[in-house]
N, C-alpha and C positions, 0 to 999 in steps of 0.2 A: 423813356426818351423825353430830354424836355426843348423847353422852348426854344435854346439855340440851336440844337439837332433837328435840325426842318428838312423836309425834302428840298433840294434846289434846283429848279425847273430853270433853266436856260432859254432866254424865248419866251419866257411866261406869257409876256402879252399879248404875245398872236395866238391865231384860232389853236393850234394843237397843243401850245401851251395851257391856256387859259380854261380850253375844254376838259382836259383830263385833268387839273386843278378842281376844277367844281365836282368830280366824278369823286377824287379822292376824299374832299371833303365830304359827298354825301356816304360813301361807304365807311368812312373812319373818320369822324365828328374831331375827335382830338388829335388826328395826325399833321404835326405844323409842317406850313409850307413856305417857303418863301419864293416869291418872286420877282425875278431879277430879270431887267431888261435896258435896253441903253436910255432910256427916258422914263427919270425916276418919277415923275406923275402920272404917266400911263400906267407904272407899275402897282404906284399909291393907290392909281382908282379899281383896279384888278383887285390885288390885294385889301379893300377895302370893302368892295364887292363881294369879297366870296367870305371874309371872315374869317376872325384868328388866326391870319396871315400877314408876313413880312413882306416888305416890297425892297427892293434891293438896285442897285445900280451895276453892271457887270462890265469890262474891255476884254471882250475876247483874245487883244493881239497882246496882253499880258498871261504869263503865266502862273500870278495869284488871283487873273481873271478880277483884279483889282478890288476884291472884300478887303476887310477887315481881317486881321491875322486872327485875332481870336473868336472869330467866327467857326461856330462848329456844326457840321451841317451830318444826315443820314443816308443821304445820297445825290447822284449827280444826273440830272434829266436834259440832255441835249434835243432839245425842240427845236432847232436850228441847224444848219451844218457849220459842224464844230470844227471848218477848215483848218487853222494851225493847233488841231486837237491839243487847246490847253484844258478844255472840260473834263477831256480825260485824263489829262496828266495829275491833273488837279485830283481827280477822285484817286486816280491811285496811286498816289505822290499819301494819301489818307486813309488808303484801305478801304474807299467808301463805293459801294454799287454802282455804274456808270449803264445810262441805256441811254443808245442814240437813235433818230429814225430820219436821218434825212442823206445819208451819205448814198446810197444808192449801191446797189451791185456794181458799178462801174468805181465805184471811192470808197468801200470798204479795207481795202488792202492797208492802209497807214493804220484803221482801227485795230486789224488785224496780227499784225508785227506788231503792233506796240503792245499789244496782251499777249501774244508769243513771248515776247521778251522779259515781260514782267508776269506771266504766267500767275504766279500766287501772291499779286499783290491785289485784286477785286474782282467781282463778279463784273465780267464785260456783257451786256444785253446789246447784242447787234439785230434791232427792229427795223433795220431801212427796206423793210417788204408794204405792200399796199396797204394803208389803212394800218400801220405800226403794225402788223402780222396778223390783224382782226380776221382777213380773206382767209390767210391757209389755215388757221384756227376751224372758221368756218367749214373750208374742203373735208378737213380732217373730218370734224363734223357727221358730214355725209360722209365719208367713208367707211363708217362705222359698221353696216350691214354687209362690207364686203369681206372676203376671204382673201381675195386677191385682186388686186388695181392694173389694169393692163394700160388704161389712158385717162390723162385727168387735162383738162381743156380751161383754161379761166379766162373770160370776157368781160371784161370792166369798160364802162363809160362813166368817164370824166365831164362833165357839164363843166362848159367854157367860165359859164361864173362861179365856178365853186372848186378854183383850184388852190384854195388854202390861204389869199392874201399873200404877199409880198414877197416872202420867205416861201410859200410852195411853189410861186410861178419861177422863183430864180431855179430853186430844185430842176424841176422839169424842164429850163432850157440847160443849164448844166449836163442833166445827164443825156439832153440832145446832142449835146453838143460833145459827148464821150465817146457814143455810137451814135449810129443811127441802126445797127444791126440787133437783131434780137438773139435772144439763148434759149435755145430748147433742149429738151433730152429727145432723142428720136432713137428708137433700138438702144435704147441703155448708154448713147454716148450723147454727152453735152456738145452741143452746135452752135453755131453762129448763122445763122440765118439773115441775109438779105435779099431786095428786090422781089421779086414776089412769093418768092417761098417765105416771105416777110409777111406779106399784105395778107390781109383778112378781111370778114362781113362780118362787122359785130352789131349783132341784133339787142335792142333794148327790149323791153318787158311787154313794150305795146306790138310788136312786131316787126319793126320798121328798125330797117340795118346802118349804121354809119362803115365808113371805111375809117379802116383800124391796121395795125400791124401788131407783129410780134416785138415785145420789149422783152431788155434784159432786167431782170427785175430776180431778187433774191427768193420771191414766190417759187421760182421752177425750179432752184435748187432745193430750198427747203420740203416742197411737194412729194418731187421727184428721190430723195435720200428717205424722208421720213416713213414713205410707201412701197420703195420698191418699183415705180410705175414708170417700165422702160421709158412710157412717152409723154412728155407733159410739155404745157405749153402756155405761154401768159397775151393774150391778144390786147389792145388797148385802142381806144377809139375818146377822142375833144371831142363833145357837139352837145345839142341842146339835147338832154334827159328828155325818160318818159315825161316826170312830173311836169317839168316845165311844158313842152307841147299840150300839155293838159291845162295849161295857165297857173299851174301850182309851182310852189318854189322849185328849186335847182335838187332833186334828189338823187342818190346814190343806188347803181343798182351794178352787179356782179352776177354773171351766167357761169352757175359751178358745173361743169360736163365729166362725169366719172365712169369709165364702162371699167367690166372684169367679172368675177364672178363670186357668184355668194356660195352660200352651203351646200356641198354635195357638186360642185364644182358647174352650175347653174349659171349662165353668159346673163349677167344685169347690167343696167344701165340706168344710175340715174342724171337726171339734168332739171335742176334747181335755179331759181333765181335769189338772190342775197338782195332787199333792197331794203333803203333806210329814205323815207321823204323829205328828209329836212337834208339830206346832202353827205358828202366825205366829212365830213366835221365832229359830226359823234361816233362815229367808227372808228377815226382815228382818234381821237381824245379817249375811247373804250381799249383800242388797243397800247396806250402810253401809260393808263392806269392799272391793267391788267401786269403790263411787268415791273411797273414800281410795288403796285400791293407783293407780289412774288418775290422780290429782289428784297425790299425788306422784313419776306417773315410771317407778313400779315395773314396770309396763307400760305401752307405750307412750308416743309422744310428750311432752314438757312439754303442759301443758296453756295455753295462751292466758288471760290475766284477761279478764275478761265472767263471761255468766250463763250458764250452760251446765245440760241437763236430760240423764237417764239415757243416754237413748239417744241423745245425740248424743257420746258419751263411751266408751260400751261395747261390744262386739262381744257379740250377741247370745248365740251360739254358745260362747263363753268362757262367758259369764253360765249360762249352761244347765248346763256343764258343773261349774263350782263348785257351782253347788245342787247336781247329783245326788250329788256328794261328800260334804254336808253328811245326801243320807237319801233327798231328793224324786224323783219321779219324775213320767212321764204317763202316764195310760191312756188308753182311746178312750172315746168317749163315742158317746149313742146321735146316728143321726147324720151320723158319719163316715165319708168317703166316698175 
């Protein structure tokens, strides 16, 4: 691969960009990346920052996304919502890997058809699950000592200052503003849940609950298909984190709730907590380099073109193990058994 064949991160210079940029460079020294964003000095100093990287200028509302023609890139990383999906047309108009993580369960659909249609023209990574698919990597994780998953529960709190800068706060009112209802599986059927079969008590680490609802979020599908687990459910709560209440920065924390049964058809239950203290920031930059390394090879098989989701891509166990690298860890939670 040489120098013009770079990764091309979309968004490079916000947090999810710029984080799993640094991620790639520490795991793969010679893998070029460029970075392209609408303001080619912010991109300079990114790009300058992390080392033997391109900084790049990009118009989304073009559809050569306005490079250079003889630009030759490895793949195509939408760190943005790639709204009039030229990112992707782009990658497969080249045959080159496309992974996006901002369209959300509710705006998946145009990703979706457009790699229906063009089936064998790239590998489509649709990561618009929490934290680029880091969580259900995670679940899966813990699932690992079961035989059988009867309910899997995910509680996420989002700390008001650590929602991604500019490009994640528009995300989250966008997909406010799609639903306000949530999706669960409840007895093996996908649901639409509002009002208070919505509302939830999402407990942080210290023990102290914010009110939270049920979101549609591409976790409960992916959970719920990958396990079998008639019932699954994604709960999500805004507020001040444990760490902050502790006077510590803004950190990330995830309550993974799993019942069913283990060996010899045994009722277990475990219930974990997933936290990272510096925040969603390296979780998701962990999960946006997780399926760049995949999608190009670096691990692992070639990738097959289609639509491909986290976890049909990642070894869970791997995933685990990059995060705890990055800071994260688990504790138990009340619970576990």
């Amino acid at each position: 691969m040489g120098q013009s064949e770079s990764v091309l991160i979309l968004g490079g210079t916000g947090q999810a960009g710029t984080g799993a940029a640094a991620l790639l460079r520490q795991w793969h020294p010679a893998l070029p990346v460029t970075i392209a964003g609408r303001d080619i000095d912010r991109a300079r100093r990114v790009a300058d920052e992390l080392g033997a990287a391109t900084a790049a200028t990009i118009d989304l509302r073009r559809g050569d996304l306005g490079l250079p023609a003889d630009r030759r890139y490895s793949a195509v990383v939408a760190a943005l919502w790639d709204d009039r999906l030229h990112g992707l047309r782009f990658a497969q108009h080249r045959g080159l890997p496309y992974l996006s993580i901002s369209s959300g369960l509710v705006d998946i659909a145009p990703e979706v058809v457009a790699g229906a249609q063009r089936a064998n023209a790239a590998p489509i990574l649709v990561a618009s699950h929490y934290c680029a698919g880091a969580v259900v990597l995670a679940a899966l994780h813990s699932a690992r000592r079961f035989d059988r998953i009867d309910a899997i529960r995910i509680s996420a709190v989002l700390d008001e200052l650590d929602t991604g800068g500019p490009a994640g706060t528009a995300d989250l009112q966008r997909w406010s503003t799609a639903t306000s209802a949530g999706l669960v599986r409840r007895d093996g059927v996908f649901t639409w849940v509002t009002g208070p079969d919505a509302h939830a008590d999402v407990r942080r680490t210290d023990g102290t609950g914010l009110p939270g609802q049920s979101i549609a979020i591409l976790d409960v599908t992916s959970l719920a298909l990958a396990t079998d687990a008639p019932d699954v459910r994604f709960d999500f709560a805004v507020g001040e984190s444990a760490g902050r209440r502790r006077g510590e920065p803004a950190s990330f924390e995830v309550r993974i709730d799993l019942e069913g049964a283990g060996p010899g058809g045994a009722p277990i239950r475990r219930s974990r907590y997933l936290v990272h203290p510096a925040g969603q920031r390296p979780m998701t930059a962990t999960g946006i380099a997780l399926g760049v390394e995949r999608l190009l090879g670096l691990r692992g098989e070639a990738v097959a073109p289609g639509i491909h989701t986290p976890e049909t891509l990642l070894d869970p166990a791997y995933a685990v193990e990059r995060m705890t690298e990055t800071g994260a860890y688990f504790i138990g939670a009340p619970g576990d058994s």
